[in-house]
C-alpha positions as CSV (number, residue, x, y, z in Angstrom):
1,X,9.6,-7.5,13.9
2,X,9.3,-3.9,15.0
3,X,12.8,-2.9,13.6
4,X,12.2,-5.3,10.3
5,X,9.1,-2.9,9.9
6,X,11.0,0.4,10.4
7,X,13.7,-0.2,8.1
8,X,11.2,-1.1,5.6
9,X,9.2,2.1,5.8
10,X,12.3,4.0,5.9
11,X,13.9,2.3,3.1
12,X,10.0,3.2,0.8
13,X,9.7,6.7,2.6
14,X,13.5,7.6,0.9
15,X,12.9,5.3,-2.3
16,X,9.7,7.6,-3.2
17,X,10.8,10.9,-1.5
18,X,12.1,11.9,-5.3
19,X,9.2,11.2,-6.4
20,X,8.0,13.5,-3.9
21,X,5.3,10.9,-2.0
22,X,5.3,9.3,0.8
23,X,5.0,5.4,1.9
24,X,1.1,6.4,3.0
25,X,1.0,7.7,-0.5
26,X,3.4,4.9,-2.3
27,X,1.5,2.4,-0.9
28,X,-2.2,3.4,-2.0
29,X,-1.0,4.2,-5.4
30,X,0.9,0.3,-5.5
31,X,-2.3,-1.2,-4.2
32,X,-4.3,0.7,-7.0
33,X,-1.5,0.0,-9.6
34,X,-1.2,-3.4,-8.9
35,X,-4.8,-4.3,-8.6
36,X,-8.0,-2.6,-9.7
37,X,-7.7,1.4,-10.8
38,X,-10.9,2.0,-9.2
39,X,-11.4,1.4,-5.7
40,X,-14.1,3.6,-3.2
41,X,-12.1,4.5,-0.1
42,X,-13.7,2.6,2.0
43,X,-12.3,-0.5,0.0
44,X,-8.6,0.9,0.3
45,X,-8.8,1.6,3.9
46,X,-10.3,-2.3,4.1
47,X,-7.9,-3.5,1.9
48,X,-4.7,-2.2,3.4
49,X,-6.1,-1.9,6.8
50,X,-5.9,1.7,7.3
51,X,-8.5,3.8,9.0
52,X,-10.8,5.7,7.1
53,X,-9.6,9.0,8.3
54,X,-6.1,8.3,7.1
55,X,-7.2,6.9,3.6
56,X,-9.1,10.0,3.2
57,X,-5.9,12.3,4.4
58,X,-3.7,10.4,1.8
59,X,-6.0,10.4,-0.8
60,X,-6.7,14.0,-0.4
61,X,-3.1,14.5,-1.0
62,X,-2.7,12.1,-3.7
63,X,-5.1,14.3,-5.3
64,X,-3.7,17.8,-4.8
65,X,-0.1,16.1,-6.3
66,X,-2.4,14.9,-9.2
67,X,-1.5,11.6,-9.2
68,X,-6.0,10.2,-8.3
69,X,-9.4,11.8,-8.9
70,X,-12.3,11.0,-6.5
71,X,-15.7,10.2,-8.4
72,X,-18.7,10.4,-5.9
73,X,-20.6,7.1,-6.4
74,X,-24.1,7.8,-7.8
75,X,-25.6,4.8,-5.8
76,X,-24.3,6.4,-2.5
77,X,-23.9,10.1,-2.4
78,X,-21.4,10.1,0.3
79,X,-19.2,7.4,-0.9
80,X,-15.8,7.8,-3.8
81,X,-14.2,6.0,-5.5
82,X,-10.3,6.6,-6.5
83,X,-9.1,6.7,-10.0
84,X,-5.1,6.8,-10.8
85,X,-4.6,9.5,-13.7
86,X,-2.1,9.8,-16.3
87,X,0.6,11.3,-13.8
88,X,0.1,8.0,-11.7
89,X,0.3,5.8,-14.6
90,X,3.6,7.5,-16.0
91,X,5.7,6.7,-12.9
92,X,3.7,4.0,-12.3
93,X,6.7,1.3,-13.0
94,X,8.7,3.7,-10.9
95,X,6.9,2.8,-8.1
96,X,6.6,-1.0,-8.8
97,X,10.2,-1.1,-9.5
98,X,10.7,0.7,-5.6
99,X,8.3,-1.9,-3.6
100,X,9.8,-5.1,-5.9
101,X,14.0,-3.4,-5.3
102,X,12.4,-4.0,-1.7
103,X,11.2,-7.4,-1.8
104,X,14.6,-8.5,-3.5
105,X,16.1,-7.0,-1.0
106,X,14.5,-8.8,2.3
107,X,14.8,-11.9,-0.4
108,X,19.0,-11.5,-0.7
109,X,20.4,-14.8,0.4
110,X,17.9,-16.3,1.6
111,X,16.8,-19.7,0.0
112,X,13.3,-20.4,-1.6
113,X,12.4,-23.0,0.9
114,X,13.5,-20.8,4.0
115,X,11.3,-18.1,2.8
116,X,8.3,-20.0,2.3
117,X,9.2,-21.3,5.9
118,X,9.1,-18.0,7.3
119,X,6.2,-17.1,5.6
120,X,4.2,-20.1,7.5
121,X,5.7,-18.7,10.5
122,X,4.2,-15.5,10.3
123,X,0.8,-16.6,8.5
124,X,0.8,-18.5,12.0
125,X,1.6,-15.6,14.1
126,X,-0.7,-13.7,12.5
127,X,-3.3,-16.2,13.1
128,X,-2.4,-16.5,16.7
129,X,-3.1,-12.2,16.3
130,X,-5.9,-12.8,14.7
131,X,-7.6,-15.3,17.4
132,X,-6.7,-13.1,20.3
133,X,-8.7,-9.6,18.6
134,X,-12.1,-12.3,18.4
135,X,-12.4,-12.6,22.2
């Protein structure tokens, strides 16, 4: 799984290099296209299981590349949320098109039901992951 993982990132990190981002980058900016356009930062590091640290590192990049604005929430002075702007949006199907060229990819030749089984598979290893962190 470790190698699966690698070539993945290394296939996004080259994918979104022209763009000049990263996969930390690529991937917060597909979480935000893909879902909500406003997220605080604490959601996004929740949501893609990143530390906080790193969100804020990304995001802070994000926004010197002006691709997101922060917006400090008025109901708590110390949190922001993350908005995409206009540069986001305009290679926004850029980016969708790199993550879904990747899922076709790990898809190639390999039949519907298969999938799904390895999907179980790993819902179940991940569970096994799961129980093992709650002792």
């Amino acid at each position: 799984m470790k190698g699966v993982l690698r070539l993945a990132r290394q296939i996004i990190n080259a994918e979104l290099e022209p763009l000049n981002l990263s996969g930390a980058e690529g991937d917060i900016l597909f979480h935000l296209l893909t879902g909500s356009n406003k997220l605080q930062q604490e959601q996004l590091a929740e949501q893609l299981d990143i530390g906080k640290a790193a969100v804020s590192r990304v995001v802070d990049s994000l926004e010197s590349k002006g691709y997101v604005m922060r917006v400090r929430q008025h109901e708590d002075r110390r949190a922001y949320s993350v908005f995409l702007t206009d540069k986001a949006f305009s290679v926004g199907e850029d980016i969708k098109n790199i993550y879904d060229k990747l899922y076709m990819r790990v898809r190639k030749g390999i039949a519907d039901e298969e999938f799904i089984h390895i999907e179980s598979l790993l819902s179940r290893v991940a569970a096994n992951l799961q129980s093992g962190r709650d002792k």
